[in-house]
C-alpha positions as semicolon CSV with decimal commas, in nm:
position;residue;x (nm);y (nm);z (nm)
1;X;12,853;-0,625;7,445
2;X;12,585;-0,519;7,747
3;X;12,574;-0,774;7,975
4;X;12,270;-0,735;8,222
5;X;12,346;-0,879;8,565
6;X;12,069;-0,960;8,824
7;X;12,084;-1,136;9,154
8;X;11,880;-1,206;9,451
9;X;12,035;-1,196;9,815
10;X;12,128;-1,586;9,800
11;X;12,359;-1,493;9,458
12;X;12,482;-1,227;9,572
13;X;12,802;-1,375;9,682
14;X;12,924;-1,428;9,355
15;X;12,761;-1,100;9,200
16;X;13,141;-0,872;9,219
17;X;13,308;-1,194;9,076
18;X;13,091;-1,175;8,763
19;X;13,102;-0,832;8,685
20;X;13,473;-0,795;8,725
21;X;13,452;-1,124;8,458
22;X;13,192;-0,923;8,240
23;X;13,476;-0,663;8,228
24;X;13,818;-0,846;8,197
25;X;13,642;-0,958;7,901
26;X;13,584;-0,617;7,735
27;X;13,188;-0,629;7,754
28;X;13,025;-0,401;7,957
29;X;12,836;-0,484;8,227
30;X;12,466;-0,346;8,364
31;X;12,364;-0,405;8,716
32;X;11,999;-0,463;8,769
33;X;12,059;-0,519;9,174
34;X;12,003;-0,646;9,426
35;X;12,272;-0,469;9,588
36;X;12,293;-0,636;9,985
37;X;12,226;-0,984;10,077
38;X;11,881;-0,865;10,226
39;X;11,622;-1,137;10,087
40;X;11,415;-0,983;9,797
41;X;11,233;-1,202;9,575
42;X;11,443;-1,279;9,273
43;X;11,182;-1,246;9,043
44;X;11,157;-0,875;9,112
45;X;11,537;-0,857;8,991
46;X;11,561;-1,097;8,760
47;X;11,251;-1,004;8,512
48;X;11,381;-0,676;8,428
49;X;11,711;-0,815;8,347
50;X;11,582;-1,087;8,124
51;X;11,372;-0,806;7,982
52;X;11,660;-0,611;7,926
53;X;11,765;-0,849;7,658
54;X;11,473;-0,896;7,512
55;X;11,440;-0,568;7,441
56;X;11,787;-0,555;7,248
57;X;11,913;-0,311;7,536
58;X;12,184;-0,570;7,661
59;X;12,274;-0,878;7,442
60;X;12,342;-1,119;7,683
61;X;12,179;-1,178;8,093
62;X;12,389;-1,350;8,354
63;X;12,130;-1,424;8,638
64;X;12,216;-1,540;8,990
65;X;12,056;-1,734;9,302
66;X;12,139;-1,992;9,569
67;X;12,123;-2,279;9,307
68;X;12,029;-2,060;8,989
69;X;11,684;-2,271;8,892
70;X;11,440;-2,011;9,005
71;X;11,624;-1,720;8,811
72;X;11,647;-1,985;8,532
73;X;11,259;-2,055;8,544
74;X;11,192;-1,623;8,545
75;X;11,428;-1,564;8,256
76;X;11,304;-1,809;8,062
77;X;10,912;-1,682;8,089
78;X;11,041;-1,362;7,918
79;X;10,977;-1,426;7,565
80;X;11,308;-1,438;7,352
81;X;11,505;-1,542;7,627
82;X;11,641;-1,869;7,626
83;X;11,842;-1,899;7,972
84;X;12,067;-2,202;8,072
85;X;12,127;-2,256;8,377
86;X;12,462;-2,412;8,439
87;X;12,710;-2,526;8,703
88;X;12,994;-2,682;8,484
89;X;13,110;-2,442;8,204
90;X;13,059;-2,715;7,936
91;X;12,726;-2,659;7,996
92;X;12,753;-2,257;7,952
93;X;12,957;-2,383;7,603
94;X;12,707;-2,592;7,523
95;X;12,416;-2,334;7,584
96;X;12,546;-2,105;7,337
97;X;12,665;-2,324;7,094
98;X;12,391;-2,546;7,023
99;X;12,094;-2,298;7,139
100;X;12,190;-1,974;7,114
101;X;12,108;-1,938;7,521
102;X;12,139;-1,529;7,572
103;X;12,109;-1,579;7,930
104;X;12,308;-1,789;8,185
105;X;12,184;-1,826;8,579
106;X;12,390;-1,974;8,835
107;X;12,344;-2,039;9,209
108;X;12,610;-1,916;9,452
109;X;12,514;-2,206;9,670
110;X;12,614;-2,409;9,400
111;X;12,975;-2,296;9,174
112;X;13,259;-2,154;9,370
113;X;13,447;-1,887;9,203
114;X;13,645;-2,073;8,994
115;X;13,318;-2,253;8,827
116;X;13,159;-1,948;8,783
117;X;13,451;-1,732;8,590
118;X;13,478;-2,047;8,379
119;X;13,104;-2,027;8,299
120;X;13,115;-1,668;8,267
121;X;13,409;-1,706;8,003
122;X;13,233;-1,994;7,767
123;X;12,859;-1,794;7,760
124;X;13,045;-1,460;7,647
125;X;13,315;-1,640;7,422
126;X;13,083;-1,915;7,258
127;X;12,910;-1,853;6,920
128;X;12,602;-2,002;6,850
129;X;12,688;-2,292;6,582
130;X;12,331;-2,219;6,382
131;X;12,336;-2,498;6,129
132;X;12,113;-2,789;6,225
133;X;12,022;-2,598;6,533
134;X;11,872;-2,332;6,366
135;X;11,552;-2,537;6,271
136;X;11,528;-2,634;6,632
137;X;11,529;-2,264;6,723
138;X;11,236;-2,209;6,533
139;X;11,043;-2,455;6,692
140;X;11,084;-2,284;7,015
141;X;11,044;-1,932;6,842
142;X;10,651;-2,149;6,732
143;X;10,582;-2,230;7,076
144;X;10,627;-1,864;7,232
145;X;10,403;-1,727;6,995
146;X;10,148;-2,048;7,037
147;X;10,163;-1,973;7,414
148;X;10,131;-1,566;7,397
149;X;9,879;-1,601;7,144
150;X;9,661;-1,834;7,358
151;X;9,670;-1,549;7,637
């Protein structure tokens, strides 16, 4: 699986983690920057990743900040993207399982190392359950095209 990876300066810390994660999993992952911990605006980075998966060129985004909520927020205006933003990994499990989340943000400022492996593991591992959840799925699928109609 492509696995698009995006940071801003404050995530950066925990940007090397992740990939090497991405990998020791077998997926493959595709840097979208930012490369230094010189501040950028995140949603210059973070947009083309989520992008990147709606498109169908990566499956899966893991976005990164100082707490992960503004990266969450970008992600999610893409449509198609449903991002969770987690700091506890049963919320990364949860994220795929019940809503089919294809992207996860985190904040550096936030998880340690530790957290953020775990996280990394249960949003690349999980399956989506589909089920009862798919009807709720559609709902949201509704309200993307309500809102990009309206535009």
């Amino acid at each position: 699986m492509r696995v698009a990876i995006a940071t801003d300066h404050a995530g950066f810390v925990l940007k090397a983690l992740v990939i090497e994660q991405v990998r020791s999993l077998g997926h493959e992952p595709v840097d979208f920057g930012t490369w230094d911990t010189k501040p950028v605006d995140y949603p210059d980075v973070i947009a083309p990743a989520a992008r990147a998966v709606a498109s169908g060129d990566c499956e899966r985004a893991i976005v990164l900040g100082g707490s992960g909520t503004g990266e969450a927020i970008v992600a999610n205006k893409v449509p198609g993207i449903r991002c969770v933003e987690a700091s506890d990994p049963v919320v990364a499990h949860l994220g795929r399982f019940h809503n089919d989340c294809n992207a996860l943000s985190m904040g550096g400022r936030i998880v340690g190392a530790e957290v953020a492996r775990a996280c990394v593991t249960e949003f690349l591992t999980t399956d989506f359950e589909g089920g009862r959840h798919m009807a709720r799925l559609a709902k949201v699928r509704a309200l993307e095209e309500e809102a990009s109609s309206a535009r």
